[in-house]
VEXPA-210017 format. One record per atom (N, C-alpha, C): atom name; x, z, y. Coordinates in steps of 0.001 Angstrom, whole numbers. Last residue first. Layout:
% VEXPA-210017
CA, X, Z, Y
...
END
This chain:
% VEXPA-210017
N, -13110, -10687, 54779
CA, -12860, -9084, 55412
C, -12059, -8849, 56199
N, -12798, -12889, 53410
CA, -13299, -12905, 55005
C, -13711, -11211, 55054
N, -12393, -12179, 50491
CA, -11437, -13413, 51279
C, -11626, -12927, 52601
N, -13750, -10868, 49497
CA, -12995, -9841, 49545
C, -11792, -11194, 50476
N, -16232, -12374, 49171
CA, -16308, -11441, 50073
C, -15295, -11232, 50538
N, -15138, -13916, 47074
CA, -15402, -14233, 48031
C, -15457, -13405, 49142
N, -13100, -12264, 44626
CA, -14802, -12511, 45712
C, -14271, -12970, 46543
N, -10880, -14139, 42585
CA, -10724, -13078, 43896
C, -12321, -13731, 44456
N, -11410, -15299, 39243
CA, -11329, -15951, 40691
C, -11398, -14244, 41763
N, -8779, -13999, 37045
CA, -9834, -14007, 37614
C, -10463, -13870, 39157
N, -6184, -13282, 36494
CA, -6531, -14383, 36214
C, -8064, -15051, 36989
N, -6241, -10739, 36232
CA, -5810, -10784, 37207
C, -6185, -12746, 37660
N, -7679, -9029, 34224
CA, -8330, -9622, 35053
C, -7290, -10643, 35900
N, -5374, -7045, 33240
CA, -5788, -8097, 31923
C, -6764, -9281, 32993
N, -4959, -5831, 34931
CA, -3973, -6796, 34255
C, -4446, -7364, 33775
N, -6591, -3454, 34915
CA, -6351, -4397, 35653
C, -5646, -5607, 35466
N, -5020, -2383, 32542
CA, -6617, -2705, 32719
C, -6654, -3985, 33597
N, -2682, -976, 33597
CA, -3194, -2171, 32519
C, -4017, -2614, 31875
N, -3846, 295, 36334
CA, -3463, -981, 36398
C, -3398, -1601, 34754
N, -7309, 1573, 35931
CA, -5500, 1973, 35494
C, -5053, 375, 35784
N, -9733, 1268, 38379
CA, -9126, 1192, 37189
C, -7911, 1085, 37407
N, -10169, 1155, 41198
CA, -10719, 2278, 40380
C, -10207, 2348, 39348
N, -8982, -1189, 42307
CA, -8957, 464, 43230
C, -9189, 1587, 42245
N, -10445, -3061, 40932
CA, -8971, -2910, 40796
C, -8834, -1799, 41067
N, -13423, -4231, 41385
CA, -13118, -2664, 40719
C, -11403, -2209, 40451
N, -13121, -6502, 42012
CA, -13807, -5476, 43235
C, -13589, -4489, 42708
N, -13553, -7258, 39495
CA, -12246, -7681, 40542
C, -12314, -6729, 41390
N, -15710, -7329, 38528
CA, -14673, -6439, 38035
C, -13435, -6690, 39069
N, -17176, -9120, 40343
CA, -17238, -7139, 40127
C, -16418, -6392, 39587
N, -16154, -10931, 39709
CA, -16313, -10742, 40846
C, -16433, -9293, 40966
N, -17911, -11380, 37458
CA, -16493, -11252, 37091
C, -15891, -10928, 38472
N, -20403, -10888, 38053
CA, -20046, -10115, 36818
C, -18569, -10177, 37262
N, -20292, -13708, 39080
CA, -20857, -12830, 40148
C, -20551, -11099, 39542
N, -20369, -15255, 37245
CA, -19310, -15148, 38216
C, -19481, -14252, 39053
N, -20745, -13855, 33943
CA, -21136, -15038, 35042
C, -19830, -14985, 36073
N, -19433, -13291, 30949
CA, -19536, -13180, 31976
C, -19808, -14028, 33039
N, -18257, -13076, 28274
CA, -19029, -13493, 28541
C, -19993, -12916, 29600
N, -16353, -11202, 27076
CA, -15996, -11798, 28196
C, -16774, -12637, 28800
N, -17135, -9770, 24061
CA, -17441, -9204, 25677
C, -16873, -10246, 26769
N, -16651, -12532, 22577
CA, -18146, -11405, 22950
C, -18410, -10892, 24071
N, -14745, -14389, 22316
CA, -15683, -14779, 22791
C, -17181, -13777, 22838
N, -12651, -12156, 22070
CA, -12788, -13578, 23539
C, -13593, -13799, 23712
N, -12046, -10279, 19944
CA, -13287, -10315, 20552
C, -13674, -11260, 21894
N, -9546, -10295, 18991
CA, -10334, -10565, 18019
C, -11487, -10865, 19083
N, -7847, -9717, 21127
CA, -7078, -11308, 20264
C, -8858, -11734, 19470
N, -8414, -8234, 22857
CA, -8559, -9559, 23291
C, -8702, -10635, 22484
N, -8027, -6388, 20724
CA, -9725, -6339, 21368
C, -9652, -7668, 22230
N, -5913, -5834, 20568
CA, -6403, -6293, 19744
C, -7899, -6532, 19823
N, -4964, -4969, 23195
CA, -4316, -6543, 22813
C, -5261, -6924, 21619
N, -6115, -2706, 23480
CA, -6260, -4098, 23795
C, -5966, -4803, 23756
N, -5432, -199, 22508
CA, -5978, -1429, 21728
C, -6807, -2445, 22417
N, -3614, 888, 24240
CA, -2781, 421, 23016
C, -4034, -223, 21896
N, -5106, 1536, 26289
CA, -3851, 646, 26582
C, -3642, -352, 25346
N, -8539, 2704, 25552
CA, -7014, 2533, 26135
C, -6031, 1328, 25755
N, -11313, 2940, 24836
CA, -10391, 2590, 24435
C, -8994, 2670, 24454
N, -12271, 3177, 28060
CA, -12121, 4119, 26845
C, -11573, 4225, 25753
N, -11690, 1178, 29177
CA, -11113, 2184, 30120
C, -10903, 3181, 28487
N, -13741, -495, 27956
CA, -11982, -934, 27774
C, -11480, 294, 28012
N, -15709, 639, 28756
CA, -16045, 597, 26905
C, -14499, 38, 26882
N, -15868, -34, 31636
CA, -15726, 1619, 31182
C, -15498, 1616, 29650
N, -15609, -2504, 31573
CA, -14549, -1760, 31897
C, -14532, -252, 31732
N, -18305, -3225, 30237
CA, -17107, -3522, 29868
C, -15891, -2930, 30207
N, -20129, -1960, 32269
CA, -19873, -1481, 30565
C, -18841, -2451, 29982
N, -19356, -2915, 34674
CA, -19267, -1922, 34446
C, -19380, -1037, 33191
N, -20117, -5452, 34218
CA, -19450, -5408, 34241
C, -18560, -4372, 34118
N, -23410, -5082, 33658
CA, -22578, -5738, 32489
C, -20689, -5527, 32720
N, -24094, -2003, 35128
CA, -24198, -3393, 35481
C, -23516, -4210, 34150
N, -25327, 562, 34190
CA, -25676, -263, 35159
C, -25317, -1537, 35451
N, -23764, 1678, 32453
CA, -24423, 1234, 31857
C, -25728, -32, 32965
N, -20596, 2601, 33871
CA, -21679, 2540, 32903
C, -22395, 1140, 32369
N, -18157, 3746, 36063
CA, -18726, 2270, 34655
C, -19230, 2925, 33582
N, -17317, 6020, 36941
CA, -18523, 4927, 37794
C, -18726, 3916, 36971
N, -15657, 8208, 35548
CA, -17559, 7906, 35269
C, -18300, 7036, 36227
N, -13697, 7274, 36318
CA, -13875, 6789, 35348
C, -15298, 7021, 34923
N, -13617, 8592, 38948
CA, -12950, 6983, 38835
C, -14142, 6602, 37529
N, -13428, 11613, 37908
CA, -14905, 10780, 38905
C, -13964, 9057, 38673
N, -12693, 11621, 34365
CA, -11726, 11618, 36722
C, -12961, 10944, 37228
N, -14372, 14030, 32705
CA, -13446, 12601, 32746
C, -13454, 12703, 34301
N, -15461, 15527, 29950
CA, -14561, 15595, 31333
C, -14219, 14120, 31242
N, -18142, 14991, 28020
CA, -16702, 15120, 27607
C, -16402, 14769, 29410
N, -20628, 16957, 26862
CA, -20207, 16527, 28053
C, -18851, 16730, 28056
N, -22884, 16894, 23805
CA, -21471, 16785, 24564
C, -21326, 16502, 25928
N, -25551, 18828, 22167
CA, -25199, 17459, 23764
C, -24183, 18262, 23907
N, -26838, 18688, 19382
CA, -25938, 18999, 19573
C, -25671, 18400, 20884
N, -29994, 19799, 18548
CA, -28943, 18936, 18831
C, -28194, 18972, 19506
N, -32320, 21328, 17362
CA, -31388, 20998, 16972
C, -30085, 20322, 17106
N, -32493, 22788, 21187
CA, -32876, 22448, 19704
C, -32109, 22522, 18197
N, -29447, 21388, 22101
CA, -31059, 21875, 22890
C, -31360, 21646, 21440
N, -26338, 23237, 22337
CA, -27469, 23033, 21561
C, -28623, 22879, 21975
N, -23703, 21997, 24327
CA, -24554, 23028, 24060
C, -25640, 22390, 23157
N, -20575, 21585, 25866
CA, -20866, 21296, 24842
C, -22376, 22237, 24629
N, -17585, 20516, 28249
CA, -18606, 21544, 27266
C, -19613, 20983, 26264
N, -14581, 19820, 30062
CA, -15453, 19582, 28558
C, -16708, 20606, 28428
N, -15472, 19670, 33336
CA, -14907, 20148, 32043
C, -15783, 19593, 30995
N, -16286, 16992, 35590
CA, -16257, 18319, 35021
C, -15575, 18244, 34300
N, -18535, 14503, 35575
CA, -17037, 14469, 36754
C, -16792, 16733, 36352
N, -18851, 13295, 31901
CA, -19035, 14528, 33157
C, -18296, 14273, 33835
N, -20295, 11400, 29533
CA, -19105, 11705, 30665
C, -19434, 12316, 31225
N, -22252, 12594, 26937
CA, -22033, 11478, 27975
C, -20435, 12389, 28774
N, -23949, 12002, 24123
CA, -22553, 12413, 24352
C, -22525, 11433, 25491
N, -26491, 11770, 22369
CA, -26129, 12479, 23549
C, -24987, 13240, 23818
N, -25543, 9260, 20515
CA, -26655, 9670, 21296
C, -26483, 9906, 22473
N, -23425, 8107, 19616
CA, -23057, 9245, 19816
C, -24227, 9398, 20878
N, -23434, 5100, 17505
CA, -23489, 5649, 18554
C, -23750, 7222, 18793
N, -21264, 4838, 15050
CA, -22292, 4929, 15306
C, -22715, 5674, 16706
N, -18636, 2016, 14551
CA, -18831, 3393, 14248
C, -20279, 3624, 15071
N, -16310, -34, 16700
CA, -17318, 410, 15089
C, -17603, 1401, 15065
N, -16034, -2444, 19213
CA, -15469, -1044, 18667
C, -17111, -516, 17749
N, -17440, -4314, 20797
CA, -16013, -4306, 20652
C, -15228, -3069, 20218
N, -20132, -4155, 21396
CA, -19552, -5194, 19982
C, -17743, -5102, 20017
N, -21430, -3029, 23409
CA, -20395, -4236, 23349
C, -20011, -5082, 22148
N, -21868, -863, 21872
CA, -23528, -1421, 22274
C, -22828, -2728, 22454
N, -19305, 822, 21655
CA, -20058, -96, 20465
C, -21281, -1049, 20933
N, -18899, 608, 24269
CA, -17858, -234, 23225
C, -18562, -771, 21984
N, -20404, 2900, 25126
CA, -20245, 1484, 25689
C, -19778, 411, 24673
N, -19501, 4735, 23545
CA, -20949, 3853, 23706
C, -21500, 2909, 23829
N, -17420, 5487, 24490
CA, -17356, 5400, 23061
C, -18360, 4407, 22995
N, -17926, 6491, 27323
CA, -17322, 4944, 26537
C, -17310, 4477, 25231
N, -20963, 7556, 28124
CA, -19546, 7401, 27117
C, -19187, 6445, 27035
N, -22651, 7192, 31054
CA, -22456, 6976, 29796
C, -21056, 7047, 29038
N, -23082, 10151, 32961
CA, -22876, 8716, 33120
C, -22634, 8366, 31545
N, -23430, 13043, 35435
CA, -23416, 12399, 34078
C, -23120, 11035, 33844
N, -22207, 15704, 37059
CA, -23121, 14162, 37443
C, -22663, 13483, 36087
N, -23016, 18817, 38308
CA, -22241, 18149, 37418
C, -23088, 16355, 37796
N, -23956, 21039, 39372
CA, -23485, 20210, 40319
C, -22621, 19215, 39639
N, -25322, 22637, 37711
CA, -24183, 23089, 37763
C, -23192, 22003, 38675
N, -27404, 21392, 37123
CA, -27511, 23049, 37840
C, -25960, 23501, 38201
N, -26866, 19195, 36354
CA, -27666, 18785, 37904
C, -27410, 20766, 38540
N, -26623, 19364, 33613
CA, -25832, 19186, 34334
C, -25745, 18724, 35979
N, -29835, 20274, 32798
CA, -28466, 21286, 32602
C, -26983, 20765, 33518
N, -30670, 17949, 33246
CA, -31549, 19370, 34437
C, -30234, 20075, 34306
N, -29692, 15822, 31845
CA, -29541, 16279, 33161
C, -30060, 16953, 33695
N, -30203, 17522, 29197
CA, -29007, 17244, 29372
C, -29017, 17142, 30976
N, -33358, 17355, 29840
CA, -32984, 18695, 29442
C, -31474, 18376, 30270
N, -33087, 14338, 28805
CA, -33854, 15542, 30667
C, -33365, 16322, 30415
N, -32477, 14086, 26725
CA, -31886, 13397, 27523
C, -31889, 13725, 29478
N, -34422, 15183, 24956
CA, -33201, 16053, 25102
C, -31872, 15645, 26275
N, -37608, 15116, 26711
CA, -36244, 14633, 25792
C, -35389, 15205, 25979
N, -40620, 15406, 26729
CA, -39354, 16310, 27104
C, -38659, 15741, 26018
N, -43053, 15296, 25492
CA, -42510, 14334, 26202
C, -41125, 14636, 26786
N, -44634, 17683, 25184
CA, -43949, 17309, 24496
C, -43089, 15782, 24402
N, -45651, 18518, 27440
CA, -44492, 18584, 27340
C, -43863, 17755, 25817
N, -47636, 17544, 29173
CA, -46670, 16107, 28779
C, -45315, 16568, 28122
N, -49241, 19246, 29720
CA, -50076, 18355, 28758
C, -48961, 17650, 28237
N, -46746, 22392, 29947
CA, -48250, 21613, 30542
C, -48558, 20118, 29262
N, -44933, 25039, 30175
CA, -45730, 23407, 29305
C, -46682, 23031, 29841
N, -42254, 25187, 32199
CA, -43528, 25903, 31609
C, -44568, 24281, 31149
N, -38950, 25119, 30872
CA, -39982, 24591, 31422
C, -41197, 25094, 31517
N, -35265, 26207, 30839
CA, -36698, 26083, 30634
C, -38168, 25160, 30925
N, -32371, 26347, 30467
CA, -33125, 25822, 30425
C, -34566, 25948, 30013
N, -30317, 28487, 29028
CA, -30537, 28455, 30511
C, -31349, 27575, 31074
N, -30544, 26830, 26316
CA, -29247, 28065, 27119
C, -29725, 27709, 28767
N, -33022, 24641, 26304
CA, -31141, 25378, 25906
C, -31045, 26561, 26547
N, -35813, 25510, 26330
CA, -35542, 24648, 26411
C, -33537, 24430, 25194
N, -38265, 28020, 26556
CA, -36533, 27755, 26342
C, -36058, 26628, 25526
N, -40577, 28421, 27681
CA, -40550, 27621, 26350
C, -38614, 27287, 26957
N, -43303, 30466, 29274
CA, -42849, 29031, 29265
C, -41508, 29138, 28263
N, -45354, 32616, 28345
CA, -45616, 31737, 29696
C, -44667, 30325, 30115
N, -44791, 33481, 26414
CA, -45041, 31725, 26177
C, -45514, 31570, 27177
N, -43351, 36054, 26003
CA, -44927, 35280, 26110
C, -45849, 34000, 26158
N, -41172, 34986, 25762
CA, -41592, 35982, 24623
C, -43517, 35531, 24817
N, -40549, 33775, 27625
CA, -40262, 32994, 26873
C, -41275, 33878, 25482
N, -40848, 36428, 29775
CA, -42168, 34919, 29709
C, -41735, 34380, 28310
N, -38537, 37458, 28890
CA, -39809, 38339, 28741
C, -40836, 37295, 29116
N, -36955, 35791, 29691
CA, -36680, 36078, 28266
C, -38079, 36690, 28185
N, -36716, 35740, 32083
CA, -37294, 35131, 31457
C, -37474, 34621, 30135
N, -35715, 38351, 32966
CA, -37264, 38248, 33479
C, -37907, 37155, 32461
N, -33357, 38642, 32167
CA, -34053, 39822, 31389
C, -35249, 39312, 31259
N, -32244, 36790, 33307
CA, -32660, 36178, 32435
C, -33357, 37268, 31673
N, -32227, 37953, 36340
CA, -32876, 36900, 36016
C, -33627, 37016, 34323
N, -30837, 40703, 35586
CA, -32451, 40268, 35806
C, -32732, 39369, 35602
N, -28119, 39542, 35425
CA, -28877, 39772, 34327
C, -30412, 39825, 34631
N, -27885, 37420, 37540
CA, -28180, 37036, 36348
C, -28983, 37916, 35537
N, -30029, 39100, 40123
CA, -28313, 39199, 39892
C, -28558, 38433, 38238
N, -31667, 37643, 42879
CA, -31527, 38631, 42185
C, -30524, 38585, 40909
N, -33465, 35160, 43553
CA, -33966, 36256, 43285
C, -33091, 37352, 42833
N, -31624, 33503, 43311
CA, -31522, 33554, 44627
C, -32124, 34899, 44458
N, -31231, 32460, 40582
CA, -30259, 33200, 41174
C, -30497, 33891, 42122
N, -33390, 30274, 39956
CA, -33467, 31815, 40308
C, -32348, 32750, 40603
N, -31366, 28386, 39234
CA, -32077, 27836, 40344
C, -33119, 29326, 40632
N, -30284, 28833, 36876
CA, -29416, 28929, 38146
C, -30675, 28759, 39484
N, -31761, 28489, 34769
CA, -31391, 29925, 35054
C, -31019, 29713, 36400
N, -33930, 25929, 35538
CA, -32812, 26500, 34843
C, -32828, 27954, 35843
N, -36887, 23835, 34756
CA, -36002, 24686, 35798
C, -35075, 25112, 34851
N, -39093, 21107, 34549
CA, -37827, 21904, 34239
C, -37451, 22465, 34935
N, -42809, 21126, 34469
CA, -41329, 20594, 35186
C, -40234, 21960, 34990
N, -45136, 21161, 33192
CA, -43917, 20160, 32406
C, -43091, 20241, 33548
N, -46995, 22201, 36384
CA, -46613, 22239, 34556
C, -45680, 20375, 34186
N, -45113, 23353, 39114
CA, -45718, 22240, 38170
C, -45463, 22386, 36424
N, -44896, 26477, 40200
CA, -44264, 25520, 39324
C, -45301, 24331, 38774
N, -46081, 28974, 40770
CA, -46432, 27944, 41629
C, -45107, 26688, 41193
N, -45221, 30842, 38563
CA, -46211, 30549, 38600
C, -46603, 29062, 39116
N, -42475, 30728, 38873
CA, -42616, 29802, 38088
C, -43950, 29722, 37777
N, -42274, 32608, 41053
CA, -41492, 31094, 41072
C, -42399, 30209, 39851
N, -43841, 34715, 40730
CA, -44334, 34225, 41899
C, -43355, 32141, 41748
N, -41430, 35398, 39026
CA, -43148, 35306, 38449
C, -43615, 34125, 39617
N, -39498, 36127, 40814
CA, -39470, 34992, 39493
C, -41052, 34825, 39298
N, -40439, 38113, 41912
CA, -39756, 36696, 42855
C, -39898, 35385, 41428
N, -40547, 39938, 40561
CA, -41954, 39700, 41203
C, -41799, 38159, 40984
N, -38088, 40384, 38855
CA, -39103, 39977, 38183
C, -39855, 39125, 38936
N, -36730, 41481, 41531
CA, -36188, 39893, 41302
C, -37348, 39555, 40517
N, -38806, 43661, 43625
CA, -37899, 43090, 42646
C, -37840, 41647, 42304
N, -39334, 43627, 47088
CA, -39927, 43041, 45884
C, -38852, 42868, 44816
END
């Protein structure tokens, strides 16, 4: 059976509105077929090029497709894992100016960069360490929105901002403690003041 059949037969028995990428037909058969095959649906509107190697076939909810799915279907094909910018972090914090950067996130990867649409999605590289502070816990957007920043503006992010981002429970500040292993020691430094878990007593 040529790679075409294999593809047809794929994205027939596909749920409408669900994303696929170029990579996930590989199995059928050598890139260029692939994308010969789905360049020739895209033409037919059997389904709707998403980015560069991103597709979907439409069903009722497509237009419910954010550029924010797209971004992780595209970095899920390539065994990539996403997480929020620090840049992001910092501002949603109140401890750094300028306008949030939508869809600009961290990658455990290389830099890249692609167009869905009109818009522009960044994936700036960073050390698996540094894409575990997000947006998940309060404590974890503080040390990833410091981590990003760096060394040389924290003294001025302590002097001006004490009473924004440090507003923290105990159970928050406990977390950042638990995070020493992961962060640059003059990061770490700045915590050291801060009560040691409990947990981390009876281990």
């Amino acid at each position: 059976m040529r790679t075409s059949s294999f593809v047809k037969r794929y994205i027939w028995r596909l749920p409408l509105d669900k994303i696929f990428t170029s990579r996930d037909l590989l199995v059928y058969g050598s890139r260029g077929n692939v994308d010969q095959t789905t360049h020739k649906y895209v033409k037919t509107g059997v389904i709707v090029r998403l980015a560069r190697g991103v597709f979907v076939k439409p069903g009722p909810e497509f237009e419910k497709i954010s550029v924010a799915d797209v971004a992780k279907a595209k970095a899920e094909a390539f065994g990539k894992q996403l997480s929020t910018w620090g840049g992001n972090l910092a501002i949603r914090l109140g401890i750094d100016v300028g306008h949030l950067q939508q869809f600009t996130y961290y990658v455990n990867a290389r830099s890249s960069s692609f167009w869905c649409g009109g818009t522009l999605v960044r994936f700036k590289g960073a050390c698996p360490r540094k894409t575990r502070f997000g947006e998940g816990s309060r404590a974890g957007m503080l040390l990833g929105a410091l981590w990003h920043l760096g060394a040389a503006k924290l003294p001025r992010i302590q002097r001006e901002y004490q009473g924004l981002p440090w507003q923290l429970n105990r159970l928050d500040k406990e977390e950042v403690r638990m995070s020493f292993k992961w962060i640059p020691h003059w990061l770490s430094s700045c915590f050291l003041d801060w009560p040691i878990p409990r947990s981390a007593l009876y281990t």
